[in-house]
Structure formats: structure tokens, C-alpha cells
C-alpha positions as CSV (number, residue, x, y, z in Angstrom):
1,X,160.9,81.3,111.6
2,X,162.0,78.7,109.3
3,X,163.8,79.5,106.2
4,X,161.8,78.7,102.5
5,X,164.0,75.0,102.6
6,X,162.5,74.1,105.4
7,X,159.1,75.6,104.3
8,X,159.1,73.6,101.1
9,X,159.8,70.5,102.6
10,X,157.1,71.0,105.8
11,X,154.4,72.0,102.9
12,X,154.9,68.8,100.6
13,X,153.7,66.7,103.4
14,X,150.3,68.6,103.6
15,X,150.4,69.0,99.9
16,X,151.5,72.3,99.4
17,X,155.0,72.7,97.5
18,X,156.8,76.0,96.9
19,X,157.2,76.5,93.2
20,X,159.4,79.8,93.5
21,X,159.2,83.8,94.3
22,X,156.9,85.6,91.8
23,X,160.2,88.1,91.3
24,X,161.8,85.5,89.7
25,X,159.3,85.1,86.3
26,X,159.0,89.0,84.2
27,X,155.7,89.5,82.8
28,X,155.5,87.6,79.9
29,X,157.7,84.7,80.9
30,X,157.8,81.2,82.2
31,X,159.7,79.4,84.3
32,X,160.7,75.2,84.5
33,X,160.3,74.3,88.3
34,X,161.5,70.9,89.3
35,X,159.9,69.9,92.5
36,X,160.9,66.3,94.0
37,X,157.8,64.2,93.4
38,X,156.4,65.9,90.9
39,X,157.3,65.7,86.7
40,X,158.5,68.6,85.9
41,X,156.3,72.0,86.1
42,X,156.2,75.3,83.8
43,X,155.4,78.7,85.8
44,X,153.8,81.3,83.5
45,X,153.5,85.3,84.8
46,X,151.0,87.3,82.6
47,X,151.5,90.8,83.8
48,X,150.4,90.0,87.6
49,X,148.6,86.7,87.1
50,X,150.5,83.5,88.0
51,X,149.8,80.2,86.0
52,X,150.9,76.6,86.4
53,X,151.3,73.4,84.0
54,X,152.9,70.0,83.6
55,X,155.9,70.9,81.5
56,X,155.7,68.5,78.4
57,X,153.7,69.0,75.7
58,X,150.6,66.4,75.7
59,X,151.7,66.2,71.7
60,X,155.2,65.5,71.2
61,X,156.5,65.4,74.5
62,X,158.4,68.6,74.4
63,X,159.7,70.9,77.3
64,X,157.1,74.2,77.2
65,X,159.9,75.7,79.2
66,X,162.7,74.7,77.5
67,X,161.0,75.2,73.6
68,X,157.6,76.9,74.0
69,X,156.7,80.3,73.4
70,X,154.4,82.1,75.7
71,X,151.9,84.4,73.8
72,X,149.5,85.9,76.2
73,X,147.3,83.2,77.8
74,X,148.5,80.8,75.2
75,X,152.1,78.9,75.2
76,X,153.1,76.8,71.9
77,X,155.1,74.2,71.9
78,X,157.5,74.9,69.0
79,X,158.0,71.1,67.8
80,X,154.7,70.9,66.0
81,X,152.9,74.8,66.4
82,X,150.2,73.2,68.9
83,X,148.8,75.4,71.8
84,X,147.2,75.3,74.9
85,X,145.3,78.2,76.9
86,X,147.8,78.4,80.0
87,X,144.7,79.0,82.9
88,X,142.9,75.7,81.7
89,X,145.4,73.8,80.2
90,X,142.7,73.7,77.0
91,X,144.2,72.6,73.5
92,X,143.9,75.9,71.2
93,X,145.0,74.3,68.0
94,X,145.9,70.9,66.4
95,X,147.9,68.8,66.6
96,X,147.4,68.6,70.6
97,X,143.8,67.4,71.7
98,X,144.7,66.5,75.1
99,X,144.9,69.1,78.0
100,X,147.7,69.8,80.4
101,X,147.8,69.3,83.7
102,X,147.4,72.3,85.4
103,X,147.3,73.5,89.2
104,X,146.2,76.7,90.9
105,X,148.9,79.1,92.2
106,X,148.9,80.8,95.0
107,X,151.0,83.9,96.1
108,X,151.3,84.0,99.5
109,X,154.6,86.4,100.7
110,X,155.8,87.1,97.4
111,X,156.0,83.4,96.8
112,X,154.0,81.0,94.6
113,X,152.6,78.0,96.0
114,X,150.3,74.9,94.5
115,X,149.0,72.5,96.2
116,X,149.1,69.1,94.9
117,X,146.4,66.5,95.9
């Protein structure tokens, strides 16, 4: 069986990427995932659900990972108090009006997937 390196790299090609084990994120955290390819991710556990965004704010440019605070289903990017529903990517509140990027997770083995088309 091949280890999760070697799992990654065989599930980029068919558009699947390993983002990283769910034990990894508490409830009520996130996570900054670098993935080669990709801009950077955020991974968001609330209690058992698993949530995935582009990282940077749509506003101002700044790292949700790095800066944001993660309320619930809504993570705000602390640079100008803008928000965005984390299962939609939706703005919540000005001064962002353009939605993040999100992708499905999946959790397959204790690990989160997404697949990227």
C-alpha cells in the first residue's frame, strides 16, 4: 500500500489532492494547506463538518489562516471586519462583495480530500 506521499502525488493527477488528516484541525479551527499547484487553501472544522476556501481574503488580500477568525460557519478577515459563510464562500458583510473560492471536502480514512477540476 502506498504511503499518503505517494497518495497525494497519484491523486493530483486525477484531480484529487490530499489536504491533510481531519485530527489535525480542533473543532473550531482552521488550518493554511499549501498544495503545489494550487494558491494557498484554508481548512475549517466546525465540530465534525470539514470546509474548504482559497486563503486570501477577496477584499484586502489577507491570509484567513494566518489573520482571520473563525466564528461558526463564518470566518473574518481581521484587516477590514469583512466575512464570508465558510460552506459557500458567500460575502456576510461589507467591505467584501466577492465570494471565495471554495471546494468540497471529502473524508475518506480519517483524511480530507478535494478534488480540483
Amino acid at each position: 500500500m502506498p504511503n499518503l506521499a505517494d497518495q497525494s502525488i497519484m491523486t493530483a493527477i486525477n484531480g484529487r489532492f490530499r489536504l491533510c488528516s481531519a485530527g489535525q484541525i480542533k473543532p473550531g479551527e482552521m488550518l493554511g494547506v499549501e498544495l503545489p499547484g494550487l494558491p494557498k487553501l484554508v481548512v475549517y472544522r466546525v465540530a465534525d463538518e470539514f470546509y474548504c476556501s482559497a486563503d486570501l481574503c477577496t477584499h484586502g488580500a489577507a491570509s484567513l489562516s494566518d489573520e482571520g477568525d473563525l466564528n461558526g460557519y463564518v470566518v473574518e478577515c481581521t484587516w477590514h471586519e469583512g466575512k464570508f459563510d465558510i460552506r459557500d464562500g458567500k460575502p456576510c458583510s461589507l467591505p467584501c462583495t466577492v465570494p471565495l473560492r471554495t471546494f468540497p471536502v471529502t473524508l475518506d480514512c480519517g483524511e480530507l480530500f478535494i478534488d480540483v477540476e
